[in-house]
N, C-alpha and C positions, 0 to 999 in steps of 0.2 A: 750638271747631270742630276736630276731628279731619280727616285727609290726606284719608281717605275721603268725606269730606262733597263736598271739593275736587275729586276725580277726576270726570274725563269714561268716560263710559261709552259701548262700543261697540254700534254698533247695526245692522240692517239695515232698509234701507226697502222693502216692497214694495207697488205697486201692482196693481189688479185692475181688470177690466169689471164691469159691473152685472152679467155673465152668471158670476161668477167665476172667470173666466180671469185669467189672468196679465196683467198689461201690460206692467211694467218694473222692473228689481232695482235698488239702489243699494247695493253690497254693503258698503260700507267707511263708516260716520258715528258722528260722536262727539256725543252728549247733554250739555249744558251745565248742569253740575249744579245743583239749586237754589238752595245758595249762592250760586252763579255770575251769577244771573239779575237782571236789572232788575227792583228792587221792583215794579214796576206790573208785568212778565210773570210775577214769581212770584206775584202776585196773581193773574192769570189764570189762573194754572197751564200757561200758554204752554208746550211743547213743542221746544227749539230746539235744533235738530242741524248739526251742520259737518262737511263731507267738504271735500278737493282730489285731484283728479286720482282719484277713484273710479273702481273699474270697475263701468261699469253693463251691468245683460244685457237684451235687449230678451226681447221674446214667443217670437219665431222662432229663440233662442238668439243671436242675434248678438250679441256685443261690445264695448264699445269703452269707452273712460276720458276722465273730463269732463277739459274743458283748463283751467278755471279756479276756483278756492276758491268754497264756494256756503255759505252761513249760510239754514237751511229753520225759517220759523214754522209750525208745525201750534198750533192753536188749539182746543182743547175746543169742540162744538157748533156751530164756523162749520163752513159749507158750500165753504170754501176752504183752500187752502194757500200760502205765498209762498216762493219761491225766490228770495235778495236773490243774485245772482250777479256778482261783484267785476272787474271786466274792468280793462283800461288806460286806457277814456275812461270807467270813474265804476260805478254799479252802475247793473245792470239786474233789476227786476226782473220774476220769470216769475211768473206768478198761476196756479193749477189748480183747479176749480171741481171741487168731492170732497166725498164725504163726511165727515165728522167722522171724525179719525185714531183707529183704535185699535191699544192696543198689547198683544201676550202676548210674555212674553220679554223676549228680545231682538230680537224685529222689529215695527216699525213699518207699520202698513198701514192704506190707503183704497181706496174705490172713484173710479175716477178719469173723469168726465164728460166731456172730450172739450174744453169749453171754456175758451178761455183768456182772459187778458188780460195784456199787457208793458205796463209801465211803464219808458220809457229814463231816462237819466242827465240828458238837456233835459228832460223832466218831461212830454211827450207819453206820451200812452197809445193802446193800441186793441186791439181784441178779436179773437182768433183761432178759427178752427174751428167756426163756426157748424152748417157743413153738416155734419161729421161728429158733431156730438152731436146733430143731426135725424134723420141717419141712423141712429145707433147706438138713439134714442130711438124710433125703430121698429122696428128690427130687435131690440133687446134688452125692449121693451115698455114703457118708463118708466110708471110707476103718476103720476096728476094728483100725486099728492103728492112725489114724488121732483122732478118737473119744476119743482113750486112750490119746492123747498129750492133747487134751482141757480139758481132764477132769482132768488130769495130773496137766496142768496148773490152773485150778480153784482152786486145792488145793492150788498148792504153793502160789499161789497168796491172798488165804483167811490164812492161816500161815503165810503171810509178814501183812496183815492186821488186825491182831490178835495181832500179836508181836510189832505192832506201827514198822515194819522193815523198809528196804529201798524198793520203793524210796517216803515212805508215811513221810517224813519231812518238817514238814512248814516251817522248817529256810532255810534248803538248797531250796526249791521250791524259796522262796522270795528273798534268794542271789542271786541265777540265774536270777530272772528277773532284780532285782536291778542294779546286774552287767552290763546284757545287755542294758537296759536303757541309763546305765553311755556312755558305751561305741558307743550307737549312738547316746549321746548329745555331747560325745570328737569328732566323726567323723564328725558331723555336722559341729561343730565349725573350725574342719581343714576345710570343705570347703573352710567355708566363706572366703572372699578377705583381 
């Protein structure tokens, strides 16, 4: 295995509407190289990217940098994405109900549906934003088949969080970030003189 195999790769993430507008940038994330990855996510081909304190740009140009490290599963062909986000009282995680992530380049990009679902650190869940993906699914037209994949997806996704499945694992969420940590205090250190 050569260094290169090892290195995290930089990425940006961006979101859109079904109407291709913009939604939201995340400009600063590091790709977890395959080496790197949990046999069963390199098997999936799992996707998994780490920012802290990123700055993110909304639609309207505004803004602002996340306050806490976030470890993001994008999954080939699901209809969701997870945001495992590392807080003081435990992880939380943000769920986005999207299209399947694609990538050219270096940026990363979904269509982003409006629905959500948080899973806390007590292990309660519940779902967010109903009335805006109603709205948006009239105002932007959702075709029966689009409406079938999110809702598609909310299932699977409330069945992985049900089952305590993947990618809702505190140990793998914290190895990931752990690992990445390590490996930009080794690269630092090769800087230095």
């Amino acid at each position: 295995m050569t260094k290169a195999d090892l290195r995290y790769e930089r990425l940006m993430i961006k979101s859109f509407k079904h109407d291709g507008s913009l939604h939201r940038v995340w400009l600063e994330n590091w790709q977890v190289p395959r080496t790197r990855l949990h046999p069963h996510h390199a098997e999936q081909s799992v996707w998994i990217l780490l920012n802290d304190h990123t700055t993110i740009i909304e639609a309207d140009g505004k803004e602002w940098v996340s306050r806490v490290p976030a470890v993001s599963f994008f999954i080939p062909e699901q209809w969701y994405n997870v945001v495992a986000l590392i807080e003081d009282k435990g992880i939380r995680y943000y769920c986005n109900l999207a299209s399947p992530p694609y990538r050219y380049g270096n940026v990363l990009t979904y269509i982003d549906y409006d629905l959500d679902v948080v899973l806390l650190p007590d292990g309660s869940s519940y779902e967010l934003d109903r009335d805006e993906f109603l709205r948006h699914k009239a105002e932007y037209r959702y075709s029966e088949a689009v409406e079938a994949q999110v809702e598609t997806g909310l299932q699977v996704l409330q069945e992985a969080i049900a089952k305590k499945g993947f990618p809702f694992g505190d140990v793998e969420v914290h190895r990931y970030y752990e690992q990445w940590k390590q490996h930009l205090n080794a690269e630092g250190e090769n800087e230095q003189p």
